[in-house]
C-alpha positions as protocol buffer text, in pm:
chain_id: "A"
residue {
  index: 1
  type: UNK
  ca { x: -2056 y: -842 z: 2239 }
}
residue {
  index: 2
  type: UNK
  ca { x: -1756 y: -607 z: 2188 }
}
residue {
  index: 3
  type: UNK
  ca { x: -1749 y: -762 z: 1838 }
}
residue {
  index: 4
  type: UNK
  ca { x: -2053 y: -684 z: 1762 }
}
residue {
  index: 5
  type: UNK
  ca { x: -1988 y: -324 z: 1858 }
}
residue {
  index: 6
  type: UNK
  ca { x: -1687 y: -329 z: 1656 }
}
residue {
  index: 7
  type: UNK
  ca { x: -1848 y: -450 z: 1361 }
}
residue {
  index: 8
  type: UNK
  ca { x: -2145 y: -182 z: 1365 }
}
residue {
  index: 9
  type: UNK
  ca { x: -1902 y: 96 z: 1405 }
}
residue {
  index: 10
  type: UNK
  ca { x: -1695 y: 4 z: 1127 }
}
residue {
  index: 11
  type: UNK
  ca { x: -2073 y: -25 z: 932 }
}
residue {
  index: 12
  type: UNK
  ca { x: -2125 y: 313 z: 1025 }
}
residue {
  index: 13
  type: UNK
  ca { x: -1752 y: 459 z: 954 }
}
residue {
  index: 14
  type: UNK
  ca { x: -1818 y: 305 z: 595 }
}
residue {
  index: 15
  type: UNK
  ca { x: -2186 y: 469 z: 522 }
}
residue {
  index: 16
  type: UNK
  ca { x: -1992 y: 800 z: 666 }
}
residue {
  index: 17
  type: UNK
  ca { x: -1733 y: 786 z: 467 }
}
residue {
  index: 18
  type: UNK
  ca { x: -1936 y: 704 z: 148 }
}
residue {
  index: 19
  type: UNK
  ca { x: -2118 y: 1007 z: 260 }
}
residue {
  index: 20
  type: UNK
  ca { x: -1811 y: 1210 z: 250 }
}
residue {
  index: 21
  type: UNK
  ca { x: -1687 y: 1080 z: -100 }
}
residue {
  index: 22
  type: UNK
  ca { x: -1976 y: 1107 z: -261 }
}
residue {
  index: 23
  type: UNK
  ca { x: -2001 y: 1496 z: -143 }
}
residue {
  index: 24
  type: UNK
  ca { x: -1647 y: 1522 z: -257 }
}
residue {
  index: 25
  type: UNK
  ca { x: -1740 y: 1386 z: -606 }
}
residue {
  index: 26
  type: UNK
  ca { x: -2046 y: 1644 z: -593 }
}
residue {
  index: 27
  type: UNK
  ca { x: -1872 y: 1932 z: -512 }
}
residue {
  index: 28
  type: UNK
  ca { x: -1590 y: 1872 z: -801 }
}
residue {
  index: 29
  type: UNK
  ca { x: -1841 y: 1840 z: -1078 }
}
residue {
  index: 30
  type: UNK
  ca { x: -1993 y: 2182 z: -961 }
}
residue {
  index: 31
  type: UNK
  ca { x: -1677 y: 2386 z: -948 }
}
residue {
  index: 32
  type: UNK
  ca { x: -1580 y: 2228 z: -1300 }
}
residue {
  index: 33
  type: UNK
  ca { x: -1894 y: 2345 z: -1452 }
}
residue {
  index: 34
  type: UNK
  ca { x: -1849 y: 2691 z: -1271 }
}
residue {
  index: 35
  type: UNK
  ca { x: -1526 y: 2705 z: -1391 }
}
residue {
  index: 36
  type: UNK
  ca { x: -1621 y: 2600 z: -1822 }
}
residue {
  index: 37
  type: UNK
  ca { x: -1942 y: 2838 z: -1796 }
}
residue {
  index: 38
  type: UNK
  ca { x: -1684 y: 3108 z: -1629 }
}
residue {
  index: 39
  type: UNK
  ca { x: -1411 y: 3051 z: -1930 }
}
residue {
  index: 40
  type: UNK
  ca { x: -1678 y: 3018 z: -2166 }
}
residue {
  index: 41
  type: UNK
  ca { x: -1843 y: 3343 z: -2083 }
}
residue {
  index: 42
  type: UNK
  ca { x: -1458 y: 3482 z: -2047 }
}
residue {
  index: 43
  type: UNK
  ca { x: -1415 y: 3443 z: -2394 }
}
residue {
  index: 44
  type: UNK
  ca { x: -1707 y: 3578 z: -2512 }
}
residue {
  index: 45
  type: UNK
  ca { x: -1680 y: 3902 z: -2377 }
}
residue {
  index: 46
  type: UNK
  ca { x: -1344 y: 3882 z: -2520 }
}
residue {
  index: 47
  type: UNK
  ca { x: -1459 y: 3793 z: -2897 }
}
residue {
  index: 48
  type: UNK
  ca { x: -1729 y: 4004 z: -2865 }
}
residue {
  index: 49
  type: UNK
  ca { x: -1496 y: 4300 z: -2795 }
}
residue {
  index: 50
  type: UNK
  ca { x: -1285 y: 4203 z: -3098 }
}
residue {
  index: 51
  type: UNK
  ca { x: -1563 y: 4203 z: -3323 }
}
residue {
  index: 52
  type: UNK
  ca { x: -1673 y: 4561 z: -3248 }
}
residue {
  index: 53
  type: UNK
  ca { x: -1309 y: 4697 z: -3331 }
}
residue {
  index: 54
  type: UNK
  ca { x: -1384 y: 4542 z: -3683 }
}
């Protein structure tokens, strides 16, 4: 019996954790985009400014 109860929490630890990584993974790939479309924009306002003095 105990066993058994060991074996279901360590089931549910692992779909948690998954869970966890998985929102981790999510959460990177978002601020990396945020962060390109931010340097992106960044430097347009900054080429676009250079072009004007021209």
């Amino acid at each position: 019996m105990i066993s058994n109860d060991i074996d279901r929490f360590e089931q549910l630890f692992d779909r948690v954790s998954s869970i966890i990584e998985d929102a981790k993974h999510k959460i990177a790939h978002t601020i990396n985009n945020t962060m390109v479309q931010s340097y992106w924009s960044i430097g347009k306002e900054i080429i676009e400014e250079e072009q004007m003095g021209q």
